[in-house]
N, C-alpha and C positions, 0 to 999 in steps of 0.2 A: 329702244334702239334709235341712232342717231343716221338717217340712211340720206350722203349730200351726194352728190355727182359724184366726186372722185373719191370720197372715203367714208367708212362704213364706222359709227361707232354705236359700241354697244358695250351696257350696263349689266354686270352679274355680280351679284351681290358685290364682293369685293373684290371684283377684276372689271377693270375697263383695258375694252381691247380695242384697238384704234387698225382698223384693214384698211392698203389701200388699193381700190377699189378701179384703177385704169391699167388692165394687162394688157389690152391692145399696146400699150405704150409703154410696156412692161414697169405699168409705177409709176414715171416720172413724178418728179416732185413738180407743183405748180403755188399759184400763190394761194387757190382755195383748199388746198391743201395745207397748206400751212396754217391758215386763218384758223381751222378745225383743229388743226394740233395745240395753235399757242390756247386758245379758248377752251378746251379741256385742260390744260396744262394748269393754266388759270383755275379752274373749277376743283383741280385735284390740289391747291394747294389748303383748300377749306375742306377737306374733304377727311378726317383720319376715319371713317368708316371702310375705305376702298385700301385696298391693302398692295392691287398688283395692280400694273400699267401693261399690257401686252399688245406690240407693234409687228405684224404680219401682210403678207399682202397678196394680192387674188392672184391666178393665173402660175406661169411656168416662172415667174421672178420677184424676189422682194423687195427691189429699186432700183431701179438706172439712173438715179438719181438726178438733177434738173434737168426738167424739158426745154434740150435747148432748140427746140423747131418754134417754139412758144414762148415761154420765159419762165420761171419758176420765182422771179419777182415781178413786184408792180412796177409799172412805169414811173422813171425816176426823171421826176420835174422838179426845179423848183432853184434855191440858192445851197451852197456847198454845203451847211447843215442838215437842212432838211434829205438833201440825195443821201448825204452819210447814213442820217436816220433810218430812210426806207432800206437803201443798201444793206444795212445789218440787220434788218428782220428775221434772216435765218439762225446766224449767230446768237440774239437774242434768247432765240426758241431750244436750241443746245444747252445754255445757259441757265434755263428755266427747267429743261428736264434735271438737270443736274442737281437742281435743288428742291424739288418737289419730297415728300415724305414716302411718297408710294415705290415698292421694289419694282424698277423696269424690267420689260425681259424683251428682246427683238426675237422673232420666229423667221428664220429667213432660209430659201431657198432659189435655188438660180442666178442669177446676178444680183450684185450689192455693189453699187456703184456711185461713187463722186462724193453727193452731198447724202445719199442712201449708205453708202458705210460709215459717213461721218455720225450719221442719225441713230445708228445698230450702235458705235464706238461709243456713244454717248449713254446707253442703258448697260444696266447692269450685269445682265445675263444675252449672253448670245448660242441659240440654239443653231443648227445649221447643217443643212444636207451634204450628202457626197459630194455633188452637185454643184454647189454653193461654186464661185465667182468674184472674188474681191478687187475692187480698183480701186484708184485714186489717179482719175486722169486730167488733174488740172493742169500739172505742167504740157503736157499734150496740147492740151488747149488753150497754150497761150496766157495763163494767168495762173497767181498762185494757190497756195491750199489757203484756202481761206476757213471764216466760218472759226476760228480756235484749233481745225484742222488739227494744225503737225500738234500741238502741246496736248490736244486731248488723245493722239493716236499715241505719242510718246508715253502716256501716262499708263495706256494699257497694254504696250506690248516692245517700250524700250526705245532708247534716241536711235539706235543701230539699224533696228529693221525698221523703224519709220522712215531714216534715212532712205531706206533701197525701195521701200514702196512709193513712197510719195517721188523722190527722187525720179524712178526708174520709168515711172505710172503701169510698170507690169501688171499685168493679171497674176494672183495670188491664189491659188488652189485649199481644197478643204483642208488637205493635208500638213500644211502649213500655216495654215489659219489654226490648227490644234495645237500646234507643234509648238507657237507663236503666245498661245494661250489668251489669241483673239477670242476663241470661240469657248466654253466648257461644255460645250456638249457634241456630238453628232451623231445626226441618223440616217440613216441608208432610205433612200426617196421612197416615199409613198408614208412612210411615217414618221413625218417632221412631226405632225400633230399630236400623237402619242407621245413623242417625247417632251415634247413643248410641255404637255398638260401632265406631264409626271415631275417636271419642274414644277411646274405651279402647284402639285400638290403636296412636295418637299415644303416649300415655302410656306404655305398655308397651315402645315402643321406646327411652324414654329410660332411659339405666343406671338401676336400684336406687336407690343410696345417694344419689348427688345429686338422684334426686326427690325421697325423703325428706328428706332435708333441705332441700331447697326449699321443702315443703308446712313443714317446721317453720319453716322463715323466716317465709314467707306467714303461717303463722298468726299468730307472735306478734307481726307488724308488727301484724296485725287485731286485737289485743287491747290493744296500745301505742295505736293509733290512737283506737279508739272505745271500749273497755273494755266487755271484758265481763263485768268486774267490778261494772259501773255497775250493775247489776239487785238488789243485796243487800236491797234492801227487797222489793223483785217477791214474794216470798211472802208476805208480812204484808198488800201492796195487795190480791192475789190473793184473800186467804182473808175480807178483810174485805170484800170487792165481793161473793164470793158467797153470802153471809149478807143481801145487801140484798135488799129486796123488789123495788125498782125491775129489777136484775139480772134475778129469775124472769119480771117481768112483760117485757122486754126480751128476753129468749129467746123464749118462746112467740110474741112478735110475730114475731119471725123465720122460727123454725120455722113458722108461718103463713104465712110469704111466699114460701116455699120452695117450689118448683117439686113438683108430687107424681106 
């Protein structure tokens, strides 16, 4: 087991499960957080002994997705390249999940939010309590869905209701999240875990080689289909949204309305 500040990873035979580890903050994504994801990411692409990828997270929530008291990127210096670069280091990591060999699963309960549903939308398998909480509140705040955002939302659950989610940035209940066929599974709280791990033992039953290459089909229908290529600008909107004034004043509204 990999035990950093904000996220927990750990090695079982063939399931790496990546926690993250800050509930005070219910999850927020940060940049050491991320650092841990892409460098597993990395590790799992040499890796066909690991069969599953499982992303879950401590506490009463499975992401509020970037901490915006903080930043959930690094400090961006430098000339219009290089900010581009660092800009899209999340995107990247979406990117990277996408293509790895290993079947994803997100474990999620409580709020799933911003750049934490983009990260659930990006694995394969979504388990998810009553409970559960979905957002996408970028337009709220002043800049767009970034990140591949809308094309990889669109890919799993249709240009219509990506429309009204992202559009809307409403809060999206479990019930709809089902209905939506965001999620395939749900469990009544207290037993996300049991069902998580009865997923995982579906999957472990099926031979090796033909999962993986199933998950390799899957994906790249999902890339044929909706392109997640489509994002190529997403860093250049991204870095020039958060340079806006409107944006700073847009967050602090938030962060204000935020439950404390």
């Amino acid at each position: 087991m990999d035990k950093h500040e904000n996220v927990i990873v750990t090695y079982e035979k063939e399931i790496v499960r990546i926690k993250f580890n800050r509930p005070k903050q219910l999850n927020a994504l940060n940049e050491s957080i991320r650092s841990v994801i892409a460098s597993t990411l990395n590790e799992l692409m040499e890796r066909p002994d690991i069969r599953l990828l499982v992303f879950s997270g401590e506490g009463k929530s499975f992401c509020s997705g970037a901490d915006l008291k903080t930043t959930s990127y690094p400090k961006v210096e430098g000339d219009w390249s290089t900010r581009r670069n660092l800009t899209a280091t999340w995107q990247r990591l979406l990117e990277q999940l996408d293509r790895i060999p290993q079947v994803s699963i997100a474990s999620i309960q409580g709020h799933v939010i911003g750049g934490g549903a983009l990260l659930a939308t990006a694995c394969d398998f979504r388990v998810i309590t009553k409970d559960t909480i979905f957002r996408i509140p970028e337009l709220a705040l002043g800049i767009p869905n970034v990140w591949n955002g809308t094309p990889l939302l669109a890919r799993e659950v249709g240009l219509p209701v990506t429309r009204d989610w992202v559009m809307t940035a409403r809060k999206v209940y479990a019930d709809e999240l089902m209905s939506a066929h965001w999620a395939q599974r749900c469990a009544e709280e207290g037993e996300l875990g049991q069902a998580t791990e009865t997923l995982i033992g579906e999957l472990l039953q099926m031979p090796a080689a033909p999962l993986a290459l199933t998950r390799g089909m899957t994906s790249s229908l999902g890339r044929g289909k909706s392109g997640m290529q489509l994002g190529w600008a997403d860093a250049d909107l991204q870095q020039w949204a958060l340079n806006e004034d409107e944006y700073h004043a847009a967050v602090e509204a938030y962060l204000g309305s935020m439950p404390k």
